[in-house]
C-alpha positions as CSV (number, residue, x, y, z in Angstrom):
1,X,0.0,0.0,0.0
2,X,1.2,3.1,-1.0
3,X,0.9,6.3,1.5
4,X,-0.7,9.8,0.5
5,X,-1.3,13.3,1.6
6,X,-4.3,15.3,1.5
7,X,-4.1,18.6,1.7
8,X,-7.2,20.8,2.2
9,X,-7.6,23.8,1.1
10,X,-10.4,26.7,1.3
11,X,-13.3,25.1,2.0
12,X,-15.3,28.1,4.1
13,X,-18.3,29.1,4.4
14,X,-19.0,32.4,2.9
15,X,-21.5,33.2,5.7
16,X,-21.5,32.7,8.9
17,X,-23.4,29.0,9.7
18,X,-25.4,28.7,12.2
19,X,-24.5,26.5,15.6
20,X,-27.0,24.0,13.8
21,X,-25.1,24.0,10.3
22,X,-21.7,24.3,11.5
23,X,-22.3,21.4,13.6
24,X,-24.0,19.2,10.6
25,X,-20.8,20.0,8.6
26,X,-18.6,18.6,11.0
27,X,-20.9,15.6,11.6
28,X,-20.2,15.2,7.7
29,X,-16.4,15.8,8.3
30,X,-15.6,13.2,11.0
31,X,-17.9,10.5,9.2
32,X,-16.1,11.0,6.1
33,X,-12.6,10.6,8.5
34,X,-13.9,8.0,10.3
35,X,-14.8,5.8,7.2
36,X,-11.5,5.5,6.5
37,X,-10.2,5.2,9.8
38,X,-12.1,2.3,9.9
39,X,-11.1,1.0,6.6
40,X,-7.3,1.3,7.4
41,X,-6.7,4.0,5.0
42,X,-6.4,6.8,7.5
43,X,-3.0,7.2,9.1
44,X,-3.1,10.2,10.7
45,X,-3.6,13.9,9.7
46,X,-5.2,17.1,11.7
47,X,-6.7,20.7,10.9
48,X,-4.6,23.6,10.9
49,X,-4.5,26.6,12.8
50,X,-5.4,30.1,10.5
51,X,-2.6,31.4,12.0
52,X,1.3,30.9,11.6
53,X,4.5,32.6,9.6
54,X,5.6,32.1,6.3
55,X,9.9,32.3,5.7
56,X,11.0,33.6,2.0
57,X,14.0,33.9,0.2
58,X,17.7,34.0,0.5
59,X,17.3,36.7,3.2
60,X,14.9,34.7,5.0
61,X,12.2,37.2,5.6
62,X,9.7,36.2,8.3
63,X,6.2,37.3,8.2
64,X,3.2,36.9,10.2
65,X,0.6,34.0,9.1
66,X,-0.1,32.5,6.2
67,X,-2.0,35.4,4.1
68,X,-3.5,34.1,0.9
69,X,-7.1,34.4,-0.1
70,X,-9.0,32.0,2.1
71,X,-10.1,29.5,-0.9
72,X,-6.1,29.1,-0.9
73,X,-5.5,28.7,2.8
74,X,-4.6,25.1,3.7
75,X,-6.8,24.6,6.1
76,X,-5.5,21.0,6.8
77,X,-4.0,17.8,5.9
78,X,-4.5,14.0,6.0
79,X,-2.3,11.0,5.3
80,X,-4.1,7.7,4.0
81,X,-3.0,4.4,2.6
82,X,-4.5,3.4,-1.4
83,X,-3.3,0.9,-3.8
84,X,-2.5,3.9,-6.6
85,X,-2.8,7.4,-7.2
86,X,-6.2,6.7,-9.1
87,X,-7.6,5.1,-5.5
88,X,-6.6,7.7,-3.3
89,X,-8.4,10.1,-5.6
90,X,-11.7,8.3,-5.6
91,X,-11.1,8.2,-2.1
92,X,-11.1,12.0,-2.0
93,X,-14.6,12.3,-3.8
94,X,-16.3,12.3,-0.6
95,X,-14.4,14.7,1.7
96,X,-16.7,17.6,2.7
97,X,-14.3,20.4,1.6
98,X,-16.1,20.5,-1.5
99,X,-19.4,21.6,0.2
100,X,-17.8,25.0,0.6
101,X,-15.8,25.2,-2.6
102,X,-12.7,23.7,-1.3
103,X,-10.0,21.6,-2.8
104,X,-8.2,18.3,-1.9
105,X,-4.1,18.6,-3.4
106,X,-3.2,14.5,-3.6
107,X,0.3,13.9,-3.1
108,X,2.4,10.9,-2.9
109,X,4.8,10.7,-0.3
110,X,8.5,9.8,-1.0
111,X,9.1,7.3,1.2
112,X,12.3,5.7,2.1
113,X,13.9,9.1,2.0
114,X,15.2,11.2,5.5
C-alpha cells in the first residue's frame, strides 16, 4: 500500500453557519474521517490553525501568518494508505471540503527518504 497526503484547502463558508449547520458539517467531516479510519486508509492527519508565519528567500524574511485568499488557505491535511494514485483520488470524492468550494491537493509521499 502506498501512502498519501491530502491537503485541504479553502473550504469556508462564505456566511457565517449557524451552531445547527456548522455542527451538521462537522458531523459530515468526522464520518467521512472515520470511514477511512475504519477501513485502514487513515493514518493520521489534523486541521490547521489560521494562524502561523511564512519564511521567503535568501534573506529569509519572516512574516506573520499565512496570508492568501481563504479558498487558498490550507486549512489541513490528512495522510491515508491506497493501492494507486487513481484510488486515493476516488477516495477524495467524498471529503466535505467541496461543500464549501474547497480543494483536496493528492500527493504521494516519497518514502524511504530522510
Amino acid at each position: 500500500m502506498l501512502k498519501y497526503m491530502y491537503i485541504f484547502r479553502g473550504g469556508v463558508a462564505t456566511e457565517p453557519l449557524s451552531p445547527t449547520e456548522m455542527q451538521a458539517h462537522m458531523t459530515k467531516w468526522y464520518a467521512w474521517a472515520d470511514g477511512l479510519g475504519r477501513s485502514g486508509r487513515r493514518l493520521g492527519g489534523e486541521p490547521l490553525q489560521n494562524t502561523g508565519a511564512t519564511i521567503r528567500g535568501r534573506e529569509r524574511v519572516v512574516s506573520d501568518g499565512p496570508y492568501v485568499e481563504s479558498k487558498d488557505l490550507v486549512a489541513g491535511f490528512m495522510l491515508i494508505a491506497a493501492e494507486s494514485l487513481e484510488e486515493a483520488t476516488q477516495l477524495a470524492q467524498g471529503c466535505p471540503v467541496f461543500e464549501y468550494g474547497g480543494s483536496v491537493e493528492i500527493r504521494p509521499l516519497l518514502e524511504g527518504r530522510a
